[in-house]
C-alpha positions as a LaTeX table, in Angstrom:
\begin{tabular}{lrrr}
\hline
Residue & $x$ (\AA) & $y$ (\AA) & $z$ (\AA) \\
\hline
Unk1 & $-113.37$ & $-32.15$ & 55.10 \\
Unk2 & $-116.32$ & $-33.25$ & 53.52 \\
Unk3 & $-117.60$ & $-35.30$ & 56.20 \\
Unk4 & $-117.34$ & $-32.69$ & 58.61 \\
Unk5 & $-119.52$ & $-29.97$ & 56.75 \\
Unk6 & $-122.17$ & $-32.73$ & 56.44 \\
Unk7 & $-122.36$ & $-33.83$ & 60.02 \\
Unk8 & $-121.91$ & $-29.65$ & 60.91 \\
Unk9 & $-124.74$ & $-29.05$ & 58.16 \\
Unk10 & $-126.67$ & $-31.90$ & 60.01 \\
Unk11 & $-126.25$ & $-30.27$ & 63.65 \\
Unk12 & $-127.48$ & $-27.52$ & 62.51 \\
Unk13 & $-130.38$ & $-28.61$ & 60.82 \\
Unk14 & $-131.70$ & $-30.91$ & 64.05 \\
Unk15 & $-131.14$ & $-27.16$ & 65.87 \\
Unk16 & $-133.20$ & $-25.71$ & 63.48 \\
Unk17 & $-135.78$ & $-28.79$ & 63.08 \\
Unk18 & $-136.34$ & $-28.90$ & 66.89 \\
Unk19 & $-136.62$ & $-24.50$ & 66.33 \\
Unk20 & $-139.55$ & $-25.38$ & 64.23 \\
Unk21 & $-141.20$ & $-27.96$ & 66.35 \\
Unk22 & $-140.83$ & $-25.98$ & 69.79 \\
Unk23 & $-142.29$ & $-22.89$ & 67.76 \\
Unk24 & $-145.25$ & $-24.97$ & 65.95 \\
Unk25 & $-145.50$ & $-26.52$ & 69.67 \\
Unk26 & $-145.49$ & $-23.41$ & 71.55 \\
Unk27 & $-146.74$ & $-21.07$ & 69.35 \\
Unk28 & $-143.97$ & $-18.97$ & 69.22 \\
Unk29 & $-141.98$ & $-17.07$ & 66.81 \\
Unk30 & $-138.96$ & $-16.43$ & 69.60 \\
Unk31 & $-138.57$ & $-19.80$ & 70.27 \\
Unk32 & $-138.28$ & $-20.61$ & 66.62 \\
Unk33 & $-136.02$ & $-17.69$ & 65.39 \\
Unk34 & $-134.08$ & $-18.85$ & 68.83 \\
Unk35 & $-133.36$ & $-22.03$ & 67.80 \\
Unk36 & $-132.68$ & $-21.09$ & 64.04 \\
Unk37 & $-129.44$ & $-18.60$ & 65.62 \\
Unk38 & $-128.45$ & $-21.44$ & 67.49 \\
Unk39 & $-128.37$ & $-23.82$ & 64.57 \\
Unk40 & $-126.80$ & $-20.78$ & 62.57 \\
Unk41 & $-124.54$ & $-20.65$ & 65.33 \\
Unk42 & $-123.49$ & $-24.04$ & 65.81 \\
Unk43 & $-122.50$ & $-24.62$ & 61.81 \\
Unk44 & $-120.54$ & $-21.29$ & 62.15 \\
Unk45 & $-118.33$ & $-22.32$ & 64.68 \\
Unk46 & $-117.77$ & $-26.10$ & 63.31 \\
Unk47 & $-116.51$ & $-24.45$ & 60.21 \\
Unk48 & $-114.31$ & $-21.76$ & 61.93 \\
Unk49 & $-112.62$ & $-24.55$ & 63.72 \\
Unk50 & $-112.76$ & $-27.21$ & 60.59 \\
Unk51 & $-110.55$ & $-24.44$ & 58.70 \\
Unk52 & $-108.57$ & $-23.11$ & 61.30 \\
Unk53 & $-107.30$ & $-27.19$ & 61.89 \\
Unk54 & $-106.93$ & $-27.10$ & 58.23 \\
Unk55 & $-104.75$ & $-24.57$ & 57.32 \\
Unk56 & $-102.73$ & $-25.43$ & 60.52 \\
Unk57 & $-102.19$ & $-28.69$ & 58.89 \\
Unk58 & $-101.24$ & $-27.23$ & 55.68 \\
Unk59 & $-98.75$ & $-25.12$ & 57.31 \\
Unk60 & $-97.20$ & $-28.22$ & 58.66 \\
Unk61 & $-96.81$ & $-29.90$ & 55.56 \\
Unk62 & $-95.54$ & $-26.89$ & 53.35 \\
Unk63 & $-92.65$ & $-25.35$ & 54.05 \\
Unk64 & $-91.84$ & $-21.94$ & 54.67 \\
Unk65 & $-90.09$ & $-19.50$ & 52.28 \\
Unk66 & $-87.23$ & $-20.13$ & 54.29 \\
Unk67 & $-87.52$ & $-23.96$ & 54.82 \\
Unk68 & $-87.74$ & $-24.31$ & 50.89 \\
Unk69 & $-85.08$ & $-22.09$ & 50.40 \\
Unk70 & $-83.35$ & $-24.79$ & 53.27 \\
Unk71 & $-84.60$ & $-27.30$ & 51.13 \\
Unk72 & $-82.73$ & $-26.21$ & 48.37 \\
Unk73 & $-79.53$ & $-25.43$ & 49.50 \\
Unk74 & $-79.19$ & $-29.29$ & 51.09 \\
Unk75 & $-80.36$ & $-30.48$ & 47.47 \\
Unk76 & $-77.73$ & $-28.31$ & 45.82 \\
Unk77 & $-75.06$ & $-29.50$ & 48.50 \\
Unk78 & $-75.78$ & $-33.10$ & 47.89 \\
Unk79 & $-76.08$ & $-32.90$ & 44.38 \\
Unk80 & $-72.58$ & $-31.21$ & 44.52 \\
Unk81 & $-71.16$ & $-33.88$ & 46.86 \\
Unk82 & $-72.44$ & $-36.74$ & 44.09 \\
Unk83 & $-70.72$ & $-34.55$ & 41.36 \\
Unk84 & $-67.03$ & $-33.87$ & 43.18 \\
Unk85 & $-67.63$ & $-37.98$ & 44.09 \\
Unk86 & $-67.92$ & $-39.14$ & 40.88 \\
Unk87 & $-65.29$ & $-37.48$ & 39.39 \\
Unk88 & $-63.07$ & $-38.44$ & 42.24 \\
Unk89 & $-64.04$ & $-42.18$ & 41.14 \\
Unk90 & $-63.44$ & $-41.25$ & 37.73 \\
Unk91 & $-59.97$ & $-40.06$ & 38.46 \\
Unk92 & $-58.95$ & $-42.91$ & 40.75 \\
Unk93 & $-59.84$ & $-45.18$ & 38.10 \\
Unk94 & $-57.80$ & $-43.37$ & 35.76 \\
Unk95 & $-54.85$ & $-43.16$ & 37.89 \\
Unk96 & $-54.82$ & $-46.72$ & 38.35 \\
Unk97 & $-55.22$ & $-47.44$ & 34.53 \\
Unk98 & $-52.50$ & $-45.22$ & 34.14 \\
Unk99 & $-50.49$ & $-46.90$ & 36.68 \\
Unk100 & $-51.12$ & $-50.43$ & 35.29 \\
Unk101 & $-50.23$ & $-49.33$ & 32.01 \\
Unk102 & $-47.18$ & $-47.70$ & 33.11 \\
Unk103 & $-46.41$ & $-50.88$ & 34.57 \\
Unk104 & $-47.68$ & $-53.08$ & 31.17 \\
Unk105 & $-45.06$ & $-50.64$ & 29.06 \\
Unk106 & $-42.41$ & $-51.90$ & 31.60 \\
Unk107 & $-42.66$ & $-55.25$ & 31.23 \\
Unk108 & $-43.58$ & $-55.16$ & 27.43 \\
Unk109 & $-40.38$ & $-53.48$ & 27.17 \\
Unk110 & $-38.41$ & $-55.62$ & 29.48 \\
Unk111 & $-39.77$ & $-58.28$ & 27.34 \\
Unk112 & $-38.63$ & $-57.31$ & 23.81 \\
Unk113 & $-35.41$ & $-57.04$ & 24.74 \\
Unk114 & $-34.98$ & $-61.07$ & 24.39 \\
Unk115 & $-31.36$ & $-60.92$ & 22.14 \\
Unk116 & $-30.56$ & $-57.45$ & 22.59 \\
Unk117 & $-29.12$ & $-55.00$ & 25.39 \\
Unk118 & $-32.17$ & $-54.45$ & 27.84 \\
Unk119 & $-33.65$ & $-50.64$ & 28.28 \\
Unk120 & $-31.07$ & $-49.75$ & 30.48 \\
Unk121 & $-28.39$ & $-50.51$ & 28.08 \\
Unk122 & $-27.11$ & $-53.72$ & 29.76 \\
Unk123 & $-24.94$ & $-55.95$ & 28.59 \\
Unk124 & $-26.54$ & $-59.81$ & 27.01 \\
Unk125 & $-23.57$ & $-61.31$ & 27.73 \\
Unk126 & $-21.50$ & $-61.88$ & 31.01 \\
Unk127 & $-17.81$ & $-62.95$ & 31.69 \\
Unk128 & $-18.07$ & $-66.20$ & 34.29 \\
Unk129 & $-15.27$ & $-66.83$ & 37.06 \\
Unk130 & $-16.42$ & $-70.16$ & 38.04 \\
Unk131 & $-12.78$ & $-70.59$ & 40.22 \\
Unk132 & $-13.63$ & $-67.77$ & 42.18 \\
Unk133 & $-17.42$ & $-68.86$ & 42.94 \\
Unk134 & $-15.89$ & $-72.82$ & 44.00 \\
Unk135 & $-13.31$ & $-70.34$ & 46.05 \\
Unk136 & $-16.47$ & $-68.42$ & 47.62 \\
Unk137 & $-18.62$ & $-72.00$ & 48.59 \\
Unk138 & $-15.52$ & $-73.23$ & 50.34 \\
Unk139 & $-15.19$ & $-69.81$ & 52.26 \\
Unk140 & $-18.70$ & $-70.11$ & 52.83 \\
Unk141 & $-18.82$ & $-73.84$ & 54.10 \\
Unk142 & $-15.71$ & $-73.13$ & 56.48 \\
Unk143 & $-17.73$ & $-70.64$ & 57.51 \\
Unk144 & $-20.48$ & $-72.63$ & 58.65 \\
Unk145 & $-18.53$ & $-75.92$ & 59.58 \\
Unk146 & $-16.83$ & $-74.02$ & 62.51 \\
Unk147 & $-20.59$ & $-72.07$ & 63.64 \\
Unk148 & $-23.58$ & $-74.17$ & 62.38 \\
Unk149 & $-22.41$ & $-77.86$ & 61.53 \\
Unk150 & $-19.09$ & $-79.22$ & 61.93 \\
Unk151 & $-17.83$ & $-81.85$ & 59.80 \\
Unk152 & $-19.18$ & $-84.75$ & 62.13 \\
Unk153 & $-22.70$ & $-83.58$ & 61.28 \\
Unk154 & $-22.66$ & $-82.10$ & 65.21 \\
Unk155 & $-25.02$ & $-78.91$ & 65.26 \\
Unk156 & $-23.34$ & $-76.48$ & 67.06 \\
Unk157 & $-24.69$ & $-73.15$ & 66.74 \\
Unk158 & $-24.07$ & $-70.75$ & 69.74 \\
Unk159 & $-27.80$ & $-70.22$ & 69.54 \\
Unk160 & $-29.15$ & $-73.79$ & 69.30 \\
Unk161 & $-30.74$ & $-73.67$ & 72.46 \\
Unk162 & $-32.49$ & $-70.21$ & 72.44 \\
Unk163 & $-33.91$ & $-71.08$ & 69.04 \\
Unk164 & $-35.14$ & $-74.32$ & 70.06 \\
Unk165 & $-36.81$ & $-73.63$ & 72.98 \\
Unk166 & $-38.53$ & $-70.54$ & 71.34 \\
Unk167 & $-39.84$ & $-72.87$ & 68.58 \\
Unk168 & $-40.75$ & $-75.73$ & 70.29 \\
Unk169 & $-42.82$ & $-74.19$ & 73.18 \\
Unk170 & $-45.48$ & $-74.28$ & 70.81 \\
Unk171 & $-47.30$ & $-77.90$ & 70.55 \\
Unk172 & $-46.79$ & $-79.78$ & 67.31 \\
Unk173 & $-43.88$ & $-77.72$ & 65.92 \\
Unk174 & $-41.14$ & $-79.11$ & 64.19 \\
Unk175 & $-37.26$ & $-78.15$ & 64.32 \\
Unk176 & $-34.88$ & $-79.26$ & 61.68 \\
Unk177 & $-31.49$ & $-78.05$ & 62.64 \\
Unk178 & $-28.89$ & $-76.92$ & 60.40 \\
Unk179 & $-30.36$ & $-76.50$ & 56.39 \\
Unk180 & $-27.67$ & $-75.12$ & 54.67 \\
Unk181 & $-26.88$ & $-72.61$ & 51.80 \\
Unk182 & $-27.03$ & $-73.34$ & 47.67 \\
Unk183 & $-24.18$ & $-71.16$ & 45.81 \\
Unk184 & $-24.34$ & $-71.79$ & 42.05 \\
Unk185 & $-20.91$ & $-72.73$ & 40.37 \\
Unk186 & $-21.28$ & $-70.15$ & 38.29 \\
Unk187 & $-22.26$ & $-67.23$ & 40.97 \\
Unk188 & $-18.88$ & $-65.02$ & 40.09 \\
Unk189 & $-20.42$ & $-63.47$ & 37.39 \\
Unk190 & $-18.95$ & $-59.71$ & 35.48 \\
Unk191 & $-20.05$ & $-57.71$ & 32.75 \\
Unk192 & $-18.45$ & $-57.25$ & 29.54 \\
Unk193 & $-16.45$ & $-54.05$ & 30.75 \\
Unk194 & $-15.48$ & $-55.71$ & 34.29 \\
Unk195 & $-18.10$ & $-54.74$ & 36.43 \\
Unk196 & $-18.76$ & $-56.91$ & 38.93 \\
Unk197 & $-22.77$ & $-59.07$ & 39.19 \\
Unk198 & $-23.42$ & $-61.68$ & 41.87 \\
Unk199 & $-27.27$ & $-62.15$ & 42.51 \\
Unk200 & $-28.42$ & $-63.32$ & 46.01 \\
Unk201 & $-32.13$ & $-63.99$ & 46.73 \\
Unk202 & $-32.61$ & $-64.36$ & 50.83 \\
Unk203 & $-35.69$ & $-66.57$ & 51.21 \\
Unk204 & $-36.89$ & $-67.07$ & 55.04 \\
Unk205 & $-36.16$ & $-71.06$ & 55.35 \\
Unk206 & $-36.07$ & $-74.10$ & 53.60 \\
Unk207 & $-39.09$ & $-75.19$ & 55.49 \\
Unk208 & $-40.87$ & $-78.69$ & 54.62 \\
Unk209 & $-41.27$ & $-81.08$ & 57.65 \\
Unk210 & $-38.96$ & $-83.74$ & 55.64 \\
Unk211 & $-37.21$ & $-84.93$ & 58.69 \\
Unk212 & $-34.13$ & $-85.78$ & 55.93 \\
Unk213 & $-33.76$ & $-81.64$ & 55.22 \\
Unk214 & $-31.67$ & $-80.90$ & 58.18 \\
Unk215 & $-27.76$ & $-81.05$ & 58.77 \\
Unk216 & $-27.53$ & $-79.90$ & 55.28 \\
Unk217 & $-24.15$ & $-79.21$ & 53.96 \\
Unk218 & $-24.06$ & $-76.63$ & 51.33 \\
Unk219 & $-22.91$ & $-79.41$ & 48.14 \\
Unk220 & $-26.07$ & $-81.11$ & 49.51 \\
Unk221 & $-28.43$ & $-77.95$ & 49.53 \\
Unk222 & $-26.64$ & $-76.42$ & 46.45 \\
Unk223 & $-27.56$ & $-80.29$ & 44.49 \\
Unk224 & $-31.13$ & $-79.49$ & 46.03 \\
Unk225 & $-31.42$ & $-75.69$ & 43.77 \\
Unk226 & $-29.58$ & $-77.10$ & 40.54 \\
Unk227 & $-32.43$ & $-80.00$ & 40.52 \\
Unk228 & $-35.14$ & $-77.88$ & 40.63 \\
Unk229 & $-34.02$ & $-76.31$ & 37.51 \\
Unk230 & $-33.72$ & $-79.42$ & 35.33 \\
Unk231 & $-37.39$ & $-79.40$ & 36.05 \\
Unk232 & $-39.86$ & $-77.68$ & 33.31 \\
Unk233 & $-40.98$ & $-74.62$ & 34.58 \\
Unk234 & $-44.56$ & $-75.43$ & 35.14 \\
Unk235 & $-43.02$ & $-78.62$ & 37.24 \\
Unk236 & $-41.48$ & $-76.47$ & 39.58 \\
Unk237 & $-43.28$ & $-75.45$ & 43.13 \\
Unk238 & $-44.82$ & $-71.90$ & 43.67 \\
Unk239 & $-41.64$ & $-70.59$ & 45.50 \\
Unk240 & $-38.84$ & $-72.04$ & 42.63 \\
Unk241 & $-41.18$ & $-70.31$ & 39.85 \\
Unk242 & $-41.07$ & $-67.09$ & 41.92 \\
Unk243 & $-37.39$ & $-67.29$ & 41.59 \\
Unk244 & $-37.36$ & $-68.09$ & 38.05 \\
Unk245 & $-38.95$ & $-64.91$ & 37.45 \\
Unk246 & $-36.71$ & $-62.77$ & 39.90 \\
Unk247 & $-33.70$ & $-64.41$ & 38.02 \\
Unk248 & $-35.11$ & $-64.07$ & 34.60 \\
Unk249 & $-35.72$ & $-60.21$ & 35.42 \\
Unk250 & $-32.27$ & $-59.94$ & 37.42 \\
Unk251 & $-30.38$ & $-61.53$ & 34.28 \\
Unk252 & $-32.10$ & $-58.74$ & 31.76 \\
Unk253 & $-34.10$ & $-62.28$ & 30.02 \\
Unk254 & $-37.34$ & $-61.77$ & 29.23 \\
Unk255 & $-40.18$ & $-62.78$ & 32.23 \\
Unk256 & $-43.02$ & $-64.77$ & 30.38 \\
Unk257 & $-40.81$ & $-66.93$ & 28.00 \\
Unk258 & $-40.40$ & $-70.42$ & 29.92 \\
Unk259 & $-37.44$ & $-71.04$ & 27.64 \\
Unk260 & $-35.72$ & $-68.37$ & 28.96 \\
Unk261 & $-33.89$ & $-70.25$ & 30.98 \\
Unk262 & $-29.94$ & $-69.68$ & 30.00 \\
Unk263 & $-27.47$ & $-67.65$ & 30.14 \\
Unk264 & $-24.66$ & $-67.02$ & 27.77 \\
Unk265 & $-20.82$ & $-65.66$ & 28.71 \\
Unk266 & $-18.50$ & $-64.36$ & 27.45 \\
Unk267 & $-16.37$ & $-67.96$ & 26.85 \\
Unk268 & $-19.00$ & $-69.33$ & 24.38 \\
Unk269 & $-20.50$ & $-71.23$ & 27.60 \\
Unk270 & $-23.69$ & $-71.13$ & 28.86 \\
Unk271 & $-25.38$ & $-72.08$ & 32.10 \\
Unk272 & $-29.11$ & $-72.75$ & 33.47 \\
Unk273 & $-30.14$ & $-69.85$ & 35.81 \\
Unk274 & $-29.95$ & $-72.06$ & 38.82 \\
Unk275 & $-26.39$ & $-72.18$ & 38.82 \\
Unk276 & $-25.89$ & $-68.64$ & 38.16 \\
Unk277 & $-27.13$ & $-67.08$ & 41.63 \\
Unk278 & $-26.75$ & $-67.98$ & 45.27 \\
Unk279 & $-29.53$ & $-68.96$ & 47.63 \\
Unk280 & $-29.03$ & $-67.97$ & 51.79 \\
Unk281 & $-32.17$ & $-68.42$ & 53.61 \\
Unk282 & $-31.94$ & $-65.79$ & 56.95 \\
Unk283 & $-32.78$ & $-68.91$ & 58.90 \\
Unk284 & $-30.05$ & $-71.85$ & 59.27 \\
Unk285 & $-32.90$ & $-74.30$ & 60.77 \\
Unk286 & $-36.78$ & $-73.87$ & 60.69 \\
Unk287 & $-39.88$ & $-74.54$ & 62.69 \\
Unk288 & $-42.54$ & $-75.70$ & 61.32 \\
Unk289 & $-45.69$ & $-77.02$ & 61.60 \\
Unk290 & $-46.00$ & $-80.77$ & 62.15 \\
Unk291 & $-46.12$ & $-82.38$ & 58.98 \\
Unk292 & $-46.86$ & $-79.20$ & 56.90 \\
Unk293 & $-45.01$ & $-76.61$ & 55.06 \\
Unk294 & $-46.52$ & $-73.62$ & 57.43 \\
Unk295 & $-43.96$ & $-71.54$ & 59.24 \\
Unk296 & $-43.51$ & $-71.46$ & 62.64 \\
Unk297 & $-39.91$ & $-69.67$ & 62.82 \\
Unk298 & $-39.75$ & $-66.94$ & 65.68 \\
Unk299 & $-38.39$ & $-63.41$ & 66.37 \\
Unk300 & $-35.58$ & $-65.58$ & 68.47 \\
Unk301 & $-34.85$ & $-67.49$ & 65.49 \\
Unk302 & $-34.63$ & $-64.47$ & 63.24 \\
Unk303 & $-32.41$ & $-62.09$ & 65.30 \\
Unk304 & $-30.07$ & $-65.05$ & 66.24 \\
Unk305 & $-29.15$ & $-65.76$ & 62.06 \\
Unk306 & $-28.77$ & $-62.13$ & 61.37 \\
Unk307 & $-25.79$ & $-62.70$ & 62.43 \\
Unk308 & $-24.94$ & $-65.21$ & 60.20 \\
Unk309 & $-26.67$ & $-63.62$ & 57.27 \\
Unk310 & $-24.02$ & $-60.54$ & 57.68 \\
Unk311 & $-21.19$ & $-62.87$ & 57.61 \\
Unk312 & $-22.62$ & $-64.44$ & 54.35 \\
Unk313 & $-23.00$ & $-61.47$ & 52.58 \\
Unk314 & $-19.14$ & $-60.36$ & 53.94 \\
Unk315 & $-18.25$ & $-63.90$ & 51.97 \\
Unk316 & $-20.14$ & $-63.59$ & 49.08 \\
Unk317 & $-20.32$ & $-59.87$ & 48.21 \\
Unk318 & $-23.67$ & $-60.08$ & 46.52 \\
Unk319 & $-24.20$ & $-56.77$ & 44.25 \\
Unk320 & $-27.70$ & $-57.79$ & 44.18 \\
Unk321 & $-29.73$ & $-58.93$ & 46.68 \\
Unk322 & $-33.28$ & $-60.00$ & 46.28 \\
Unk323 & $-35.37$ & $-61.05$ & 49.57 \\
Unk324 & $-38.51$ & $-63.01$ & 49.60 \\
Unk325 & $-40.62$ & $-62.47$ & 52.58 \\
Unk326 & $-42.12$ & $-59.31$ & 54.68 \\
Unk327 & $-40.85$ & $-61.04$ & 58.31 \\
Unk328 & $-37.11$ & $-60.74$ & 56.68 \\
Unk329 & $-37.22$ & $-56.43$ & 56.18 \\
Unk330 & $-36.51$ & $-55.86$ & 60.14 \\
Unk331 & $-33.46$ & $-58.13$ & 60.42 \\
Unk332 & $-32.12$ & $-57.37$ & 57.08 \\
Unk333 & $-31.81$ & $-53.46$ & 57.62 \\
Unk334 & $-29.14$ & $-54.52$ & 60.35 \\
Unk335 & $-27.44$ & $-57.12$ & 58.44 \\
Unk336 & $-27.20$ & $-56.15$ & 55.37 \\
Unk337 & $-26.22$ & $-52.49$ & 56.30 \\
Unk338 & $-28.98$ & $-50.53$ & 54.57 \\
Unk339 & $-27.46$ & $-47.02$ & 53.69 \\
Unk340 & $-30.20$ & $-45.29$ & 52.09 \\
Unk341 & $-33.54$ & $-45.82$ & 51.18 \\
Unk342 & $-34.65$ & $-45.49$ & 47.55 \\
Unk343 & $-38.20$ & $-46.75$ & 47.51 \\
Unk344 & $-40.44$ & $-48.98$ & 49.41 \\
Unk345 & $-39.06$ & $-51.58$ & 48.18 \\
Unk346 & $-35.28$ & $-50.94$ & 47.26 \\
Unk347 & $-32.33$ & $-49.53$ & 49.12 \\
Unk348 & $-28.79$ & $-48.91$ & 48.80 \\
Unk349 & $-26.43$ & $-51.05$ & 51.19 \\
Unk350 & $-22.71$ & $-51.32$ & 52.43 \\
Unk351 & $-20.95$ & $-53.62$ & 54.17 \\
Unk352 & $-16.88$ & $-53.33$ & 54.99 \\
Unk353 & $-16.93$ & $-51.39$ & 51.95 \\
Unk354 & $-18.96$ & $-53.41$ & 49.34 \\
Unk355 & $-22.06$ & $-51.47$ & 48.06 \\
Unk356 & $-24.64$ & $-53.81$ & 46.89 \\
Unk357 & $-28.61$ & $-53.03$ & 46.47 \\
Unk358 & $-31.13$ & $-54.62$ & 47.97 \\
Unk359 & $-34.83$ & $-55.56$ & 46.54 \\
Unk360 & $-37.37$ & $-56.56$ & 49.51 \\
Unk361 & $-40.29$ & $-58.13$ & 47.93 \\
Unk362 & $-42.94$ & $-60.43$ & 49.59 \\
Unk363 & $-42.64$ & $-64.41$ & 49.28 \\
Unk364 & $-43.70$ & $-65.56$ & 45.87 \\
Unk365 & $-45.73$ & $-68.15$ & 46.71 \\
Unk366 & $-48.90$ & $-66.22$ & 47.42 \\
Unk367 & $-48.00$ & $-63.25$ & 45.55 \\
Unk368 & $-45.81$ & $-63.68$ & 42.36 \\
Unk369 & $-45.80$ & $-67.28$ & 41.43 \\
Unk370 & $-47.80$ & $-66.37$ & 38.09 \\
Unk371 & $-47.62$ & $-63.78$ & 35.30 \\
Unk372 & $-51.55$ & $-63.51$ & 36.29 \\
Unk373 & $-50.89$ & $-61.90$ & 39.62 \\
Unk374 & $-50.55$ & $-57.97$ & 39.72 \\
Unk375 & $-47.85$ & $-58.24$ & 42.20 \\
Unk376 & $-45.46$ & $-59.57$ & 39.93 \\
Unk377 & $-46.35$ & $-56.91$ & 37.35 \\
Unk378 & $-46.58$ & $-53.64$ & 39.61 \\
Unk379 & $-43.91$ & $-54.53$ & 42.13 \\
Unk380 & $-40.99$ & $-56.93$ & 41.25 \\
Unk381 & $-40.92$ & $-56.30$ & 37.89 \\
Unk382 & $-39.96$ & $-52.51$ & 38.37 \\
Unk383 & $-38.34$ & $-52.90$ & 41.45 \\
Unk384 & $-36.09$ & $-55.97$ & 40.41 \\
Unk385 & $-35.44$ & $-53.67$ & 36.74 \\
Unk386 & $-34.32$ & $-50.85$ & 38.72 \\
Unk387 & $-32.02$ & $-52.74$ & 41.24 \\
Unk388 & $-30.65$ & $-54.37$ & 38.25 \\
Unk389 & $-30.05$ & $-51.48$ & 36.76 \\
Unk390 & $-28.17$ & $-49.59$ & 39.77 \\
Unk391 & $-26.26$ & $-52.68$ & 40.34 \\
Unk392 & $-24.86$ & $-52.80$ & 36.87 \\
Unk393 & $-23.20$ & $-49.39$ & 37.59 \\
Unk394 & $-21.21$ & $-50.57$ & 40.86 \\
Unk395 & $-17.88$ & $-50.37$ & 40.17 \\
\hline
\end{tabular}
């Protein structure tokens, strides 16, 4: 602004310079006083123009009454906006604290009850029918020598070829025919006042590329589970510490104590975990990658063993049943006869006549294999509490 009053100022002045030369030149006051309104002129109409471009630049950078009041209103909208955020953080995070502690209170609770009846007022000790769990395996391994693997170590499963072909179309897969089932010899277990309690966990397959794990009878696979828990805890792999837990929580023992590992009936016996529960995998055979322990089992695969999953469940009469894997919730519904739906992860079943409950829960390996993981802490340990204590009620 300045600089343009100096070089208007200066027009002028030349004007008014060259006014006084033409009149000193000409002798004449016209030309002078001529020249001067010019000059006069000239500065007048810079400085019109300077302020009208000015104030029009002003106008552009200052808002209106109405643009501040514009202004104002978005301020006040995202100032409210940060506000109704932050307290939506804040309660989040206190729902979740709540939630874990909820969770914490569970498990503390479910932990304290190491010698005494747990919080839903179950029993410590069991009666054991070990004659009518040996009666059971045989049922079982009848079953299975006359549709999986007879007695010749033949496989011959109606659906050997379908399930084959499905898994093997893909390069470097593995097939290992015929696994077997583990039932404990002391799987017939009852509660003090008669009611029956047989725990199941369903795993997806025995997996492993071993080429020795297949035609499997059941006194083979059943030596396989009882080994694993002579181990220490911390010697056992991922999957067999998952089950620890889902058998220490299932038996009413308390989840982080590794000695935990017992449980004593009504006789004056006791018995390692392992042999108290049976193991069925949904799959009689898996696929697998090539010298690996990744899965390769297919939807083939899975709906051809429901079939033999029901009539396991028809032999052993499970009043408990805890799965271990999100592929097995589709063809469990069918087999195992869900009746109603109590949660996410629990429902009621019934099969012939036999209610049961049923805890779907993903595979522990990547999920629950340590007291660290919040899995094991918001999931199975109120989901395996509450099927425990529903099953205790069954007649």
């Amino acid at each position: 602004m300045a600089l343009t009053i100096v070089a208007v100022a200066a027009s002028a002045a030349i004007f008014m310079v060259v006014g006084a030369l033409a009149a000193s030149v000409t002798d004449s006051d016209a030309v002078g006083g001529t020249a001067w309104l010019v000059g006069t002129g000239v500065m007048t109409w810079w400085l019109i123009r300077v302020y009208r471009r000015r104030s029009a630049e002003r106008r552009a950078r200052v808002p209106t009454r109405g643009r501040w009041a514009e202004a104002e209103r978005l301020r006040e909208t995202q100032r409210r906006s940060a506000e109704q955020h932050a307290r939506q953080q804040q309660t989040d995070r206190a729902e979740r604290s709540s939630a874990i502690n909820a969770a914490l209170a569970r498990r503390d609770k479910s932990l304290s009850a190491r010698d005494a009846p747990s919080a839903h007022g179950a029993p410590t000790l069991f009666a054991v029918d070990r004659t009518a769990s040996a009666v059971r395996t045989e049922a079982l391994q009848d079953y299975l020598s006359a549709h999986v693997l007879d007695p010749r170590g033949h496989f011959i499963c109606s659906s050997a070829h379908s399930c084959k072909t499905s898994a093997l179309s893909r390069p470097g897969t593995a097939f290992l025919e015929a696994q077997g089932h583990s039932v404990g010899p002391a799987y017939d277990l009852a509660t003090e006042a008669g009611a029956p309690y047989r725990v199941l966990v369903i795993p997806m397959e025995v997996g492993g590329s071993n080429p020795e794990n297949h035609h499997r009878t059941m006194n083979q696979r059943t030596r396989d589970i009882l080994a694993s828990g002579e181990l220490p805890f911390r010697a056992r792999n991922p999957h067999m510490k998952g089950v620890t837990f889902a058998l220490r929580l299932a038996f009413g023992l308390p989840v982080d104590d590794d000695q935990a590992e017992y449980l004593h009936f009504t006789d004056g016996t006791t018995a390692q975990l392992f042999s108290c529960f049976a193991m069925t995998n949904l799959l009689m055979c898996s696929a697998v990658a090539t010298g690996t322990m990744s899965s390769r089992s297919t939807r083939v695969m899975r709906a051809n063993c429901s079939r033999h999953m029901a009539t396991t469940v028809d032999i052993l009469q499970p009043t408990l049943v805890i799965s271990q894997g999100a592929q097995l919730d589709q063809p469990l519904r069918t087999a195992l006869g869900v009746t109603r739906v109590l949660s996410p992860n629990l429902s009621e079943c019934e099969r012939n006549g036999h209610r049961f409950f049923w805890a779907s829960l993903y595979h522990p390996t990547r999920n629950w294999s340590a007291l660290s993981h919040p899995y094991l802490r918001d999931t199975v340990i109120p989901t395996i509490e509450e099927a425990r204590a529903r099953a205790l009620t069954l007649p």
